[in-house]
N, C-alpha and C positions, 0 to 999 in steps of 0.2 A: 363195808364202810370202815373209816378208820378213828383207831384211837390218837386224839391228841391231847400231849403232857404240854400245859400252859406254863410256862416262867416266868415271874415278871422282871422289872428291872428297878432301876435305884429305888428308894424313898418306898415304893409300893409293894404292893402283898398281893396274896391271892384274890382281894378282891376286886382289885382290878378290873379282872376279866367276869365278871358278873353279868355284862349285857352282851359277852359272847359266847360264852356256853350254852343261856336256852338258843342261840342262832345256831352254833353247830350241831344242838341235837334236832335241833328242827329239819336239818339236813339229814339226821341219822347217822350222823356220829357220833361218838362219845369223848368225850370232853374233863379233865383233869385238871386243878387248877393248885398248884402249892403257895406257901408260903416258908421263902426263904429264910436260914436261922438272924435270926434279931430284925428282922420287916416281918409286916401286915398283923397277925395275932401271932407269931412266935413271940416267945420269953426270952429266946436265949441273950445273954448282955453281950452288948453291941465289941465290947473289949473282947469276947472271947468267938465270935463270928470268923468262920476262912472262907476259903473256896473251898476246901474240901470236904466242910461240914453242906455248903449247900452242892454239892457234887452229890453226897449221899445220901441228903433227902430228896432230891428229884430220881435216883438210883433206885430209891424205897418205892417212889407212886413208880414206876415204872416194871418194876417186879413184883406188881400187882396185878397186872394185864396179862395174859394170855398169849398178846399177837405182840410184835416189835410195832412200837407207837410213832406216829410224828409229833418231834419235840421241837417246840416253839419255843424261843427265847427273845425277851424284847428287851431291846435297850442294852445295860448292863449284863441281862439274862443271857445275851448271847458268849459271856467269857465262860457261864456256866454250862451250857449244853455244850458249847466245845469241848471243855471237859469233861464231861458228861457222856460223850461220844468218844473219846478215845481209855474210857473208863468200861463202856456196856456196848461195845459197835455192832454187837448179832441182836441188840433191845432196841435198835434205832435204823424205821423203816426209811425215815429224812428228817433231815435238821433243817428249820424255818426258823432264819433271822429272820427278826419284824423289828424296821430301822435301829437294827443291831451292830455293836461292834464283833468281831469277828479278829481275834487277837490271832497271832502267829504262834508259833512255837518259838518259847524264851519268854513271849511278851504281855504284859498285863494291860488294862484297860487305860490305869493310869502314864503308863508307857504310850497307847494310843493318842493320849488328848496332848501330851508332849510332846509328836509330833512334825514337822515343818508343814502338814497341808492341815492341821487345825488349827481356827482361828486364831489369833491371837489372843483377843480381846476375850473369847467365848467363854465364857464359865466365872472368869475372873471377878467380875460383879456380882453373880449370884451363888456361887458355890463355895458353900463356907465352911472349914474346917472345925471342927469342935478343940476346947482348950485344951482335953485330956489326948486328941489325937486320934481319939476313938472311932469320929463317927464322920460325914459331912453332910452336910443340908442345905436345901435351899431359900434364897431369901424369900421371906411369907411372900414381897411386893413382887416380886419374878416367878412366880410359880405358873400365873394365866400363862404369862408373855413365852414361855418355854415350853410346858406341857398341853397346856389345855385352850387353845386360843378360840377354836372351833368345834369345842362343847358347849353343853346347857348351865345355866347357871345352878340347877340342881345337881347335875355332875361336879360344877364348880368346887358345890359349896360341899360334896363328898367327898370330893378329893384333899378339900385342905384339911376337914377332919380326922383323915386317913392317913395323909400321908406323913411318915416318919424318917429320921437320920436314918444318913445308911452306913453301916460297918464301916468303915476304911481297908481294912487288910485285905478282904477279898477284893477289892477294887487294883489294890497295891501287887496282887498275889500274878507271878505270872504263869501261865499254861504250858502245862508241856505236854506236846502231843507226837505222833509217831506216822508218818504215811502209810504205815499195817495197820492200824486200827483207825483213830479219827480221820486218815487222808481217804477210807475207803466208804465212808457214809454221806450218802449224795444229800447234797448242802441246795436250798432256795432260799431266796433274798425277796423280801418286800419291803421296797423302797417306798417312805411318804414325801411326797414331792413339798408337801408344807410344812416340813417338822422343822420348829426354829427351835430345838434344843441341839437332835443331830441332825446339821443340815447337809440337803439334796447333796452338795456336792462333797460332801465329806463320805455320806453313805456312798458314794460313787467309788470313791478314791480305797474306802474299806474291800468293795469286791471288787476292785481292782488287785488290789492284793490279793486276795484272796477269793477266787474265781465259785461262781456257784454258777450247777446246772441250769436251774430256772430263774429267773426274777420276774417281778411285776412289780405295777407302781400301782398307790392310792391318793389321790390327790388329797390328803389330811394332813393334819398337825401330828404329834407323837405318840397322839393316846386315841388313834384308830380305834382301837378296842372299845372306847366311848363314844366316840362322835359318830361313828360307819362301822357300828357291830356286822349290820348283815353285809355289809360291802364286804368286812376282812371277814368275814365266815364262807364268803363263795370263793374268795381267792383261796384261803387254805381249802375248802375241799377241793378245789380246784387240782391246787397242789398237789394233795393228799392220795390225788386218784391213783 
């Protein structure tokens, strides 16, 4: 069976994935779940957060295994396991974007959402810069309508407790990767067909550029990992096989 390294993406932490680890070891997996520096229970100040700081604590749970892991990255997560892969490519069995961006070489995530196939309007009303520049966050009253539309209200009300500004600089930071190391670690894509934060057809246009082996779709909102634990736990073993 396989080992999977969880990443999460903006605003959230490792606990995120909490009603999808007991699903993947139920399948006989094992299951890893970090928190990136300044989200979930890190300390580190949101001012002093890179990519290459969350490069090397996902590097850490990963040179703790035994076997090369599948590294799942959602959302945001996905600029880091890109990195992350052209950083440890002989640690990394397959990279699972989960409705992830999937940046190029040169380019950051913020470079992504700039765009001409992202929306216009998309982010503009709910994604707010903090004063010192440090951080961005979202509005408390957008946070259902983007993330969580098609979970429980107890998820709901966990998630607004939970979730925190995310760094800026890693978001700003762009990747640079090499086709000798990250072009040789075989890449899968799951698409959620309802995510109104990154939508269907932007996820489309992402591997479009940027081609993966396998894909599948989940008929969900962004936070699969809440709404349809055991649905995204059979796709990634799936994957994983």
């Amino acid at each position: 069976m396989a080992t999977f390294v969880l990443v999460h993406g903006s605003f959230h932490g490792a606990w995120c994935w909490s009603k999808l680890v007991p699903e993947l070891e139920a399948l006989g997996h094992r299951a890893v779940a970090v928190d990136l520096p300044g989200q979930g229970d890190d300390t580190t100040p949101a001012a002093e957060a890179t990519l290459d700081m969350n490069v090397a604590r996902v590097v850490e749970a990963i040179e703790k295994e035994a076997e090369p892991v599948v590294l799942v990255g959602h959302s945001f997560g996905g600029a880091t396991i890109t990195q992350t892969a052209e950083q440890v490519p002989e640690r990394i069995a397959l990279l699972v974007y989960l409705t992830a961006f999937i940046p190029r070489n040169g380019e950051s995530v913020n470079d992504i959402m700039r765009s001409p196939f992202w929306p216009a309007e998309k982010g503009a009303r709910s994604i707010r810069r903090s004063e010192d520049g440090h951080t961005v966050s979202v509005a408390p009253e957008a946070v259902r309508e983007r993330f969580y539309h098609d979970c429980s209200e107890e998820d709901l009300a966990l998630c607004l407790e939970r979730i925190r500004p995310q760094p800026f600089t890693p978001r700003d930071t762009p990747v640079r990767t090499t086709p000798e190391r990250f072009g040789q670690v075989p890449r899968a894509y799951i698409y959620c067909t309802d995510d109104r934060s990154l939508l269907p057809r932007v996820q489309e246009e992402i591997v479009a550029r940027m081609p993966c082996e396998k894909v599948v779709s989940l008929p969900t909102s962004h936070s699969p990992f809440l709404s349809a634990p055991a649905e995204l736990a059979s796709a990634l073993s799936e994957l994983g096989r």
